[in-house]
N, C-alpha and C positions, 0 to 999 in steps of 0.2 A: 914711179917706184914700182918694180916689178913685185909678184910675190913669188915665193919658191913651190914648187909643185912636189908633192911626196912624189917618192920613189917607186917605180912600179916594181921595183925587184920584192917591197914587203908581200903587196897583193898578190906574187904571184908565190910566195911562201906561205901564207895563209890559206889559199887554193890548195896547196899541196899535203897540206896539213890535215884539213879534212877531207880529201879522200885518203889518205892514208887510213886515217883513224875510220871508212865506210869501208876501206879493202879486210882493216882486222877485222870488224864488226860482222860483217856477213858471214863467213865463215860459223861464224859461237850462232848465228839466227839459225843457219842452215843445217849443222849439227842438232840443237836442241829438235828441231821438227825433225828430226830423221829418227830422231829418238820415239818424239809421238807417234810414227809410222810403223813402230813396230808392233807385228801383230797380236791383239790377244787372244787367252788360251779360250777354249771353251768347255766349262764344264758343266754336266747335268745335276741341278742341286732339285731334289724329288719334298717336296709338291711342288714348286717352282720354276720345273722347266729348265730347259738351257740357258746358259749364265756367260756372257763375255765379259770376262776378268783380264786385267792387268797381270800380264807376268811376274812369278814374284810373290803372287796369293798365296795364302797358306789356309788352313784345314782350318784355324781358330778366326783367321777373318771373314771367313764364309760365315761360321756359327752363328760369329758375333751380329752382321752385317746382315742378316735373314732372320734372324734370333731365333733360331732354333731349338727346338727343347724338342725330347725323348718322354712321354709319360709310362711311367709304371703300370704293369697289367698286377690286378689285383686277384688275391684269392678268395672266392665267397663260396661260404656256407650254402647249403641247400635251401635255405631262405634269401638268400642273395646278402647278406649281412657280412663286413670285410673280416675274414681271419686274417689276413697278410697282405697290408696294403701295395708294397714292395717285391711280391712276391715273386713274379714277372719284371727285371728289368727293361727300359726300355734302353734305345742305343742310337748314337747318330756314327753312322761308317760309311767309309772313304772305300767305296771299289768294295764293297761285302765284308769287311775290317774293320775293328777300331783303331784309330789312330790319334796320335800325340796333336796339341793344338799348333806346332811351328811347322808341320809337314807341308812344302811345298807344293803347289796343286801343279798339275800337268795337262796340256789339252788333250779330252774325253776324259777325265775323269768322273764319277759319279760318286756324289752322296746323296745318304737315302737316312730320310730320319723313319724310326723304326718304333714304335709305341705300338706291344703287344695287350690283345682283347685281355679282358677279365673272363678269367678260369671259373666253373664252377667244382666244388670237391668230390670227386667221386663218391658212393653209394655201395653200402656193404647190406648184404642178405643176412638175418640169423634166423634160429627158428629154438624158443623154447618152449621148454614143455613145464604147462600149467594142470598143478593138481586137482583132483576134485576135493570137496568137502571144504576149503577153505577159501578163504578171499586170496588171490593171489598178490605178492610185492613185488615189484609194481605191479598195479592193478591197470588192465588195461580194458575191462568190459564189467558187465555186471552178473552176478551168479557165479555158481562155484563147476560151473563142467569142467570135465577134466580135457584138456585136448593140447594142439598144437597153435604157436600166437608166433607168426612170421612177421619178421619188425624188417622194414628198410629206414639205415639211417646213414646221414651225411657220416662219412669215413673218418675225419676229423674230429668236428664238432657233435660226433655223435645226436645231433639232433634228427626225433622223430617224425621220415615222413610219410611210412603206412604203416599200418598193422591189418594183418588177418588172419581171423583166429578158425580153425579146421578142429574143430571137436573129436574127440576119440574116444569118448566113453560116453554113458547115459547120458544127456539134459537135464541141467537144472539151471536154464535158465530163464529170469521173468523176463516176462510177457513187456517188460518198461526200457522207459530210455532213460539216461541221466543227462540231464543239460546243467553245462559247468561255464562259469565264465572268470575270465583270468586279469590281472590287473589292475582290479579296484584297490578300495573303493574310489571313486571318481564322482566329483561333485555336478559333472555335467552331465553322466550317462546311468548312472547305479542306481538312483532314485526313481528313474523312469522305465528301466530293466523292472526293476521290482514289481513296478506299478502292471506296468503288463503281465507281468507271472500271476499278480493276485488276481487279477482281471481275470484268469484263465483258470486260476485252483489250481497253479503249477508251481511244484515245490523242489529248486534248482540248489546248486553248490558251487560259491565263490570263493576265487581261490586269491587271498589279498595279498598286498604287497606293504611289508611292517611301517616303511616311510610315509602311506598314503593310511593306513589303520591308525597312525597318533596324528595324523594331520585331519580325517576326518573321523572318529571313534562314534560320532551318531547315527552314522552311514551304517557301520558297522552292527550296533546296536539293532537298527531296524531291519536290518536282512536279518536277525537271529532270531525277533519277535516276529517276522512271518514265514518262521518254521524254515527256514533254509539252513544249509549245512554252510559253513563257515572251515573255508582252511589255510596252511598256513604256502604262499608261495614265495620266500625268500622277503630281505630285507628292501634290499632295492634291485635285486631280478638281475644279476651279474649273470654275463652270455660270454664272454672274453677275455682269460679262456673260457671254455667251457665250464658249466658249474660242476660237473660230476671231475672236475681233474683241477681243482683249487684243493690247496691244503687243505687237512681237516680240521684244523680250528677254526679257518675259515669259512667251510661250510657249517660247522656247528657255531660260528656265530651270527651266520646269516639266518639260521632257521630258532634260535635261541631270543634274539631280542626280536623276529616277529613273534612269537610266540607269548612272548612277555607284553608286545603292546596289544595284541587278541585279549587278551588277562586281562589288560587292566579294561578291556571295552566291553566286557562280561561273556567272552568266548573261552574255550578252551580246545585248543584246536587240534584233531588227531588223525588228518588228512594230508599229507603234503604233496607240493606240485612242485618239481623242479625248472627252473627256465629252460626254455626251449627244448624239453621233455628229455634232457642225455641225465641218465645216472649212471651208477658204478655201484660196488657192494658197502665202499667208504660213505657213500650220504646215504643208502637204502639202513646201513648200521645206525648212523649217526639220530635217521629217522626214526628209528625205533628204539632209540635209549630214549627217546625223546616224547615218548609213546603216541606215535604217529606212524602210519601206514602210508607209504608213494604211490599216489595214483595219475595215470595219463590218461590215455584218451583213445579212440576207435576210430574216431569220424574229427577231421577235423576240415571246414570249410573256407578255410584260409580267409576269416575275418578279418584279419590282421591286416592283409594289405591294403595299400592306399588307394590303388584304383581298383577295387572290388565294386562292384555295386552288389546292391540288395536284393537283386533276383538269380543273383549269379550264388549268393549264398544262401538260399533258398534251395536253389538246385543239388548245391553241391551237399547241402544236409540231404534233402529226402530221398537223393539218388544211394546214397550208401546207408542210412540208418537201417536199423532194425532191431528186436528182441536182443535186449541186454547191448545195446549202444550207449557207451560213455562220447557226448559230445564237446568238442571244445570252442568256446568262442567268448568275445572278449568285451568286459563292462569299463577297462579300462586302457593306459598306455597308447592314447594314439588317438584318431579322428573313428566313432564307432559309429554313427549317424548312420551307417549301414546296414548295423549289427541291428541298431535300434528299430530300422524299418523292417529289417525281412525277420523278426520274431513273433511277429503274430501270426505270419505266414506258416513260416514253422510250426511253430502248436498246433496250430490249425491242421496241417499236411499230417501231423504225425497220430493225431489225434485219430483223424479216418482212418488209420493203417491198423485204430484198435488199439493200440500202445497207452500206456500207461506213462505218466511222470513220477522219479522216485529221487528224493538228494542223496547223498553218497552217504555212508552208515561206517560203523566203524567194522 
């Protein structure tokens, strides 16, 4: 019995079948890679370098894909303190332009992120003229000579950063200094101020701040039993805006309810300090319905900052003080560990010069 053998005509259908379907196939492989081969663009994306992009990129997939961000140049006070965070936009531009985030990128193109420095506020000159015979408002020295008091202050934030006073008539002024510190009372620093002043027979003028006078009133207490002058420097020290350009019931009730917690701590306080030394004739008024006299400062050794050290502020008192120097420096608001060290320095330095210590008077 034979068997029947398939037919070669299927095998050689089935042959024909698959290369048919390898003559379609090739064509769709060799297209797609022709596709891969084409070239891409190159653009320069700044701090980045040049960038080989896929044709087709657009300005928001760069951003995205680099994550690029623009920061804001800030505006600062003459203390470095921000009046306008925002003040200085920053920018990310296409070729020295801003553009739309679907813009099509081109080869050489260039973007550049662009985050402008922090500004400082420019500085304005005055020069008034201080009476004889009287204490002068604001008070910026001690004694009544009559002369010229040349103030440079931040433009904006009006805050104080020289004064120098040029005499124009007879002297009358003492032979003393006045040392003032700002910010208390403070439970880490104003107990040990003290402690050093009586160590010395040196009878100074604080200028407190109402939130920290009900929060420590013993504090209080004992700077006024060791004969120091006691005054009053706002509620909680508002700088932003400025304090002399806040409404006036707002400034009269920053200096009203320090006033009140002095009172109940057995002070009655008729000195005022405004933050960061800007007034105007609205609080100089206010201060004096108030029966309080504004007094600043002549010498001031930038205690305040953080990286001061304590023979830097040493310097910067003995290099400028002299007869009738009001000085400013701080028992509160911030790290004073410096203030603490270079104060017996101080006394000591000013003390050779002859000088005298007097707290501030009405």
């Amino acid at each position: 019995m034979h068997r029947h053998r398939r037919p070669r005509r299927r095998l050689h259908l089935s042959l024909w079948v698959i290369a048919l379907v390898l003559a379609l196939a090739f064509p769709l492989v060799s297209a797609e890679r022709a596709r891969d081969l084409i070239p891409p663009i190159t653009v320069k994306v700044v701090p980045h370098g040049d960038q080989f992009l896929p044709r087709g990129t657009t300005f928001g997939d760069v951003v995205s894909r680099f994550h690029l961000v623009a920061d804001d140049g800030a505006l600062l006070d003459v203390e470095g303190d921000v009046l306008d965070a925002s003040k200085f936009p920053g920018a990310i531009l296409l070729n020295g332009s801003a553009a739309e985030p679907d813009v099509v990128l081109h080869d050489g193109d260039a973007i550049r992120v662009v985050s402008p420095e922090d500004r400082t506020e420019g500085r304005v000159r005055t020069v008034e003229e201080v009476p004889g015979g009287q204490q002068s408002d604001p008070q910026f020295r001690l004694g009544t000579t009559p002369g010229e008091l040349i103030l440079v202050k931040g433009q904006i934030s009006g805050k104080v950063v020289s004064s120098t006073f040029h005499p124009t008539g007879p002297l009358d002024t003492p032979n003393a200094v006045a040392l003032t510190f700002d910010d208390g009372p403070s439970p880490l620093y104003t107990m040990t101020i003290l402690g050093i002043l009586q160590q010395y027979g040196v009878q100074a003028t604080f200028f407190t701040i109402g939130e920290q006078v009900d929060a420590y009133p013993d504090i209080v207490g004992a700077e006024a039993r060791a004969g120091m002058s006691v005054g009053n420097h706002t509620w909680d020290h508002p700088e932003n805006p400025p304090f002399r350009d806040l409404p006036e019931s707002k400034i009269r009730e920053e200096m009203e309810t320090t006033t009140d917690a002095l009172r109940k701590a057995g002070v009655d306080p008729y000195l005022f300090r405004p933050p960061g030394g800007t007034y105007g004739d609205t609080e100089i008024g206010v201060a004096s319905s108030l029966g309080m006299r504004v007094v600043l400062w002549s010498v001031d050794p930038q205690d305040w900052r953080d990286d001061i050290k304590a023979k830097d502020i040493v310097k910067n008192v003995l290099d400028n003080v002299g007869p009738g120097s009001i000085v400013l420096m701080h028992d509160g608001g911030g790290f004073q560990d410096a203030t603490v060290k270079a104060l017996p320095k101080i006394i000591q330095g000013i003390s050779d010069r002859g000088l005298e210590f007097v707290p501030l008077v009405r």
